[in-house]
TIGUKE-942648 format. One record per residue: x, y, z of N, C-alpha, C in turn; residue number from 1. Coordinates in steps of 0.001 Angstrom, whole numbers, plus 500000, padded with zeros to 6 digits. Atoms other than C-alpha are relative to their C-alpha. Layout:
BEGIN
   n.xx   n.yy   n.zz  ca.xx  ca.yy  ca.zz   c.xx   c.yy   c.zz num
      X      Y      Z      X      Y      Z      X      Y      Z NUM
...
END
This chain:
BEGIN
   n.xx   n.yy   n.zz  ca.xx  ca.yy  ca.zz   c.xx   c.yy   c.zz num
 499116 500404 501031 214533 720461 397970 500089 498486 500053   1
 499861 501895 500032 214717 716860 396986 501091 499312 498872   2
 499209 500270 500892 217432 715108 395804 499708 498567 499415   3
 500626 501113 500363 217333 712135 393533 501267 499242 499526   4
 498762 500809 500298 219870 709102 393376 499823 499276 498865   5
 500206 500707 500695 220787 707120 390859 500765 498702 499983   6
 499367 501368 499928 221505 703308 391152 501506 500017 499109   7
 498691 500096 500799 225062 702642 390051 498911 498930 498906   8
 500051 501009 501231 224936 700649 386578 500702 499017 500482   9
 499160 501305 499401 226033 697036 387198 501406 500322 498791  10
 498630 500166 501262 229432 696450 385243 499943 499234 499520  11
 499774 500292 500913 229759 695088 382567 500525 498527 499959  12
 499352 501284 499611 230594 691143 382254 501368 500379 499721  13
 498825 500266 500515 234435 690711 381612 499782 498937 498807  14
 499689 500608 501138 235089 689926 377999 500494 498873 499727  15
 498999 501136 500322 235720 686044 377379 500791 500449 499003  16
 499087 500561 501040 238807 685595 375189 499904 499294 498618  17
 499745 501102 500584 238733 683851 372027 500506 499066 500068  18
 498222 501588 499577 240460 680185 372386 500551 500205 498752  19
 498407 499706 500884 243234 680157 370610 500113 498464 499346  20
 499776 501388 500491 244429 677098 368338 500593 499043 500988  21
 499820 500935 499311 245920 675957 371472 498906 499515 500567  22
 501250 500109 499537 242758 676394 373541 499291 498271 499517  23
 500792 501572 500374 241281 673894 370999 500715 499123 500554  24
 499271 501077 499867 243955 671775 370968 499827 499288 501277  25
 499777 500436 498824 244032 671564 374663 498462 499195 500249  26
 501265 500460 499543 240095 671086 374785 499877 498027 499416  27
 500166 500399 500609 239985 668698 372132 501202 497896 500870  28
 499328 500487 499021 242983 666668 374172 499492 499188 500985  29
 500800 500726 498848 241076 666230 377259 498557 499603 499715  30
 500988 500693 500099 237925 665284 375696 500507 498774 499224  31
 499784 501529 500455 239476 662345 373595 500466 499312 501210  32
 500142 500963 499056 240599 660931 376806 499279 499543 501198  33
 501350 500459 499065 237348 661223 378468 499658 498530 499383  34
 500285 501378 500696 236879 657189 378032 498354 499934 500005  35
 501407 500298 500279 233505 657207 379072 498806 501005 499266  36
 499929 499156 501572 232751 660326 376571 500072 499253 498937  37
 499124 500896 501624 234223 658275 373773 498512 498872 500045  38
 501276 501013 500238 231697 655159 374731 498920 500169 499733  39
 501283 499439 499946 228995 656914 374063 499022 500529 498655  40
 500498 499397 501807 229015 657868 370075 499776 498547 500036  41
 500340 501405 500627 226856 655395 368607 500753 499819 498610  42
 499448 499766 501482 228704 654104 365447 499842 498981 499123  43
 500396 500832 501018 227532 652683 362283 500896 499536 499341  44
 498887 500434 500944 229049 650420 359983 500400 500772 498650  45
 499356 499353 501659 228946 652597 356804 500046 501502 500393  46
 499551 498509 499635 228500 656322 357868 500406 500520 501363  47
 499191 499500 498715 229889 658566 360004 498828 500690 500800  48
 500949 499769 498577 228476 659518 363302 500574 501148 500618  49
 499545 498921 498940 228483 662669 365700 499687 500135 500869  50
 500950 499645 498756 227395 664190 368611 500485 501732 500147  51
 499931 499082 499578 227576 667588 369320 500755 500591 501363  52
 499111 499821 499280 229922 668872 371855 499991 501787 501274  53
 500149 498246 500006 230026 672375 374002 501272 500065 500331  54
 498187 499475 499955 233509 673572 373141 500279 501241 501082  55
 499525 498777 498859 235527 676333 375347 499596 501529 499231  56
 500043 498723 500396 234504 679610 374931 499217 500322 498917  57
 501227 499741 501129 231401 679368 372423 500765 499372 498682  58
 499267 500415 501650 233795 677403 370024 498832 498645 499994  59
 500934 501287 500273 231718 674480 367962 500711 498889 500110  60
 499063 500996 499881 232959 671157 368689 499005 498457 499813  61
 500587 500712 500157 232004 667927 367838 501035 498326 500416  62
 499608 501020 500164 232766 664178 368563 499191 498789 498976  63
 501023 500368 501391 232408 661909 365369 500965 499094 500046  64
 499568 500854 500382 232956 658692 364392 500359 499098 498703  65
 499033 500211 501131 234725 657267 361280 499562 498106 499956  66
 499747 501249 500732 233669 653632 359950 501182 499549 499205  67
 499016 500696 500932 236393 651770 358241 499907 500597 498374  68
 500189 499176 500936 237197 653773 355148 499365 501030 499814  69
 500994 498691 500286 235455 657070 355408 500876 501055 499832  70
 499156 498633 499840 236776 660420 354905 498991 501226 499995  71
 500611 499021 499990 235817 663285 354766 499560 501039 498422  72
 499476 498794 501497 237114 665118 350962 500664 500774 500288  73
 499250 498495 499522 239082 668013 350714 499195 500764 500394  74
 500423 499046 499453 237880 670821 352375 500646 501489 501044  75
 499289 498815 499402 238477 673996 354335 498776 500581 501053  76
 500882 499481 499279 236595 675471 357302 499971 501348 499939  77
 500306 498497 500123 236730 679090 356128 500507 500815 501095  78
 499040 499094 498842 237763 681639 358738 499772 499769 501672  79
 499646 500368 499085 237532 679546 361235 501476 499262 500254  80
 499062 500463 499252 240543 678035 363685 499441 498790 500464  81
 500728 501171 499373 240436 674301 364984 501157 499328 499901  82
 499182 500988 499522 241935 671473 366088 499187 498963 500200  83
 500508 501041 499962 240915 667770 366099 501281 499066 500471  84
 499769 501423 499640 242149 664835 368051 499725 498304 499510  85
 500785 501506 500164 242062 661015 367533 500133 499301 501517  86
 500227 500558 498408 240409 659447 370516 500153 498261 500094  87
 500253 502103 499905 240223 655523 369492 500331 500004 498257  88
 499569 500557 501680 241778 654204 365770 501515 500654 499911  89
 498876 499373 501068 243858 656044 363563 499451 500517 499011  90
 500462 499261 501148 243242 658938 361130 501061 500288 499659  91
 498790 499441 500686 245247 660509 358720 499290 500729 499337  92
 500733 499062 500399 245035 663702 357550 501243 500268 499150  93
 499363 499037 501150 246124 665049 353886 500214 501427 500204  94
 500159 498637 500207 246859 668474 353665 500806 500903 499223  95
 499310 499474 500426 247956 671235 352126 501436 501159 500450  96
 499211 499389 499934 251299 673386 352525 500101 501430 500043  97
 500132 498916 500485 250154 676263 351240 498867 500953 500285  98
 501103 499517 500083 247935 678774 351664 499594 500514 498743  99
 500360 499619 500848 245595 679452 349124 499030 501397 500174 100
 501052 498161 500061 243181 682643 347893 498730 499104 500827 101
 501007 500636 499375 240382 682413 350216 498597 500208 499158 102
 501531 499806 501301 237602 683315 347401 500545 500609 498411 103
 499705 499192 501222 237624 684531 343927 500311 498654 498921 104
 499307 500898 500985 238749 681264 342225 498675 498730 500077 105
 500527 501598 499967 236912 677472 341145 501444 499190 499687 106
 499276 500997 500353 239844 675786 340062 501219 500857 500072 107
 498507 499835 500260 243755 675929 340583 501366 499106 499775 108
 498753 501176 500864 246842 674154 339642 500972 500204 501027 109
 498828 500963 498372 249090 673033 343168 501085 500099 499284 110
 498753 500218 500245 252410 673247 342660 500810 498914 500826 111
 499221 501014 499328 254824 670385 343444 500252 500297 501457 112
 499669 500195 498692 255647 669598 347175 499200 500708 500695 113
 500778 499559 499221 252723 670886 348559 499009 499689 501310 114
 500779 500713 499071 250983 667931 350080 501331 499299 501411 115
 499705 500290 498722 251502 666816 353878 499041 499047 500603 116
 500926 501298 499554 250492 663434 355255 500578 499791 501507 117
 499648 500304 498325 249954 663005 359182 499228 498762 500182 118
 500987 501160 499777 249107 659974 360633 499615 499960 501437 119
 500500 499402 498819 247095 660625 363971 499358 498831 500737 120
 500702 500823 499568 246816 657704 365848 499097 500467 501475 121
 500328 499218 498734 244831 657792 369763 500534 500387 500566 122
 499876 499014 499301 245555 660460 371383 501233 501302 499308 123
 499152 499078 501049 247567 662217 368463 499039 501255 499584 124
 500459 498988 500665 246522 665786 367190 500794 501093 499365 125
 498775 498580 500183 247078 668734 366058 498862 501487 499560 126
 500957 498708 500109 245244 672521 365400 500762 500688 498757 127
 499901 499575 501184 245164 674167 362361 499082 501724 499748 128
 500279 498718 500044 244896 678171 361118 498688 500287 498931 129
 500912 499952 500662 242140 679530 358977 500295 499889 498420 130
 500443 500384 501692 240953 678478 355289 501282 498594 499640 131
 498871 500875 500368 243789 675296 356039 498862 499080 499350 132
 500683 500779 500712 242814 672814 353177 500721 498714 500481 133
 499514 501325 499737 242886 669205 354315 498910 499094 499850 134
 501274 500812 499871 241025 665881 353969 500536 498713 501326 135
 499483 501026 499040 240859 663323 356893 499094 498704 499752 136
 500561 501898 500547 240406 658970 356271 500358 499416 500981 137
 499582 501007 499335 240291 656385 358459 499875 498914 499009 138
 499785 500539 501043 242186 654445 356342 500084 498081 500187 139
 499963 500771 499160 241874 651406 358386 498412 498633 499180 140
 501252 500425 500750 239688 648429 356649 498930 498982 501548 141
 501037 500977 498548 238189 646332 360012 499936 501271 501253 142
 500098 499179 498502 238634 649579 362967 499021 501540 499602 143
 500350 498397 500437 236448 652729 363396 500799 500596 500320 144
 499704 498994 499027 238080 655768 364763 499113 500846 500123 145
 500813 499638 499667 236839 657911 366979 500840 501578 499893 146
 499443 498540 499983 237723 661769 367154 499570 500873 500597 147
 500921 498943 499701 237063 664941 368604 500517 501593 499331 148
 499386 498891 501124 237201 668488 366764 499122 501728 500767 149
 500313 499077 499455 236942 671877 367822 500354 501183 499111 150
 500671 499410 500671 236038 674855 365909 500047 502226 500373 151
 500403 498712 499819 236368 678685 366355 500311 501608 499069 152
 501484 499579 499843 234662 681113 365275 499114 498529 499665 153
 500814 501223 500204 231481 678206 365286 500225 500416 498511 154
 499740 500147 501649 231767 677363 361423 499041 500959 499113 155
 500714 499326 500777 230726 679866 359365 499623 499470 498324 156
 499845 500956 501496 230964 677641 356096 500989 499138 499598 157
 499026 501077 500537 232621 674569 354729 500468 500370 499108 158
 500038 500072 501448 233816 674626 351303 500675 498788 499487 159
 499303 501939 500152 234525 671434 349807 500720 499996 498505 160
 499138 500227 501260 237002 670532 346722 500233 498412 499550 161
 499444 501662 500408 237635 667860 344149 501175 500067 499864 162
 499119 499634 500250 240867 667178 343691 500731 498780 498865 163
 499565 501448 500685 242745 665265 340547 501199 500333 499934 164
 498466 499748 500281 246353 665248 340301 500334 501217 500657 165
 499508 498613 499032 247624 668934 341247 498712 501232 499380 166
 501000 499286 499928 244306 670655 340312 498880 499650 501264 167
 500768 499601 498837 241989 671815 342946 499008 500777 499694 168
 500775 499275 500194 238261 672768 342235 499096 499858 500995 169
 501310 499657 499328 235930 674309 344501 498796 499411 499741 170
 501456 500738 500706 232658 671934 344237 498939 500300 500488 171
 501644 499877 499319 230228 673230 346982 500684 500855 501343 172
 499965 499078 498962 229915 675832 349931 499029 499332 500975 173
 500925 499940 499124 228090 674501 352678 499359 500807 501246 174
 499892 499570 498837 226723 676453 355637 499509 498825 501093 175
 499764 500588 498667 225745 675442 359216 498836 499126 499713 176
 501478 500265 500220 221784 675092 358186 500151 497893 499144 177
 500144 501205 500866 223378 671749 355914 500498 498763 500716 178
 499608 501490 499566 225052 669708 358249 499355 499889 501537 179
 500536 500190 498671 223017 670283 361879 498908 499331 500013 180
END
């Protein structure tokens, strides 16, 4: 009679966590005051600059730099979570109040008291929930700023908006393939 064993199965990794909007926050935190991190984005006088980042927990993260007057536009990171720091300057970020429909629409009409203006100098931040619409400027005419931004789920799509008075139209969807 012969018996026949069978190797245990290894177990199973333990399930990372998603980070959480603090998570970012916190990541995003201690990389703007990595100084010698920060020295390290090259930065042009007219566009903006990045570098690629490896966020906590498979989140996308990036450090990017801001010439004198740049922004970004309105926009929305879709069903992702994130948080961005300012590591060197001063940004300021528009935003909205409200949540809006996350698809189905090009154009809508804002209702009064909706907008929210932060001004994020170094080492100021803050983390933000999914489809939040905001645009960020370094509104600054002689300083870059520098920033760092963190991302989770990694960005599944931008969507970008014009905006005139209290209308708000959807102008373009980007995915990942457009800005890497």
């Amino acid at each position: 009679m012969s018996a026949s064993r069978t190797a245990p199965s290894p177990s199973p990794a333990p399930a990372v966590p998603a980070p959480t909007q603090a998570d970012l926050l916190d990541f995003a935190r201690r990389t703007a005051a990595d100084v010698e991190l920060i020295a390290t984005l090259p930065l042009d006088p007219e566009g903006r600059t990045w570098v690629r980042l490896n966020g906590p927990g498979g989140s996308e993260a990036w450090l990017i730099g801001w010439p004198p007057g740049t922004g970004t536009g309105w926009h929305d990171h879709a069903d992702s979570v994130g948080a961005f720091v300012t590591a060197a300057g001063e940004l300021t970020e528009n935003s909205l109040t409200a949540r809006l429909p996350t698809d189905g629409w090009k154009t809508l009409e804002l209702t009064e008291d909706i907008d929210h203006v932060r001004q994020l100098p170094a080492g100021k931040g803050r983390s933000f929930g999914r489809h939040h619409v905001h645009e960020v400027l370094n509104e600054s005419t002689e300083q870059h700023a520098i920033s760092v931004h963190a991302y989770y789920p990694p960005l599944p799509r931008i969507r970008r908006y014009s905006r005139t008075g209290p209308v708000l139209r959807l102008e373009q969807v980007e995915r990942p393939e457009d800005w890497q």
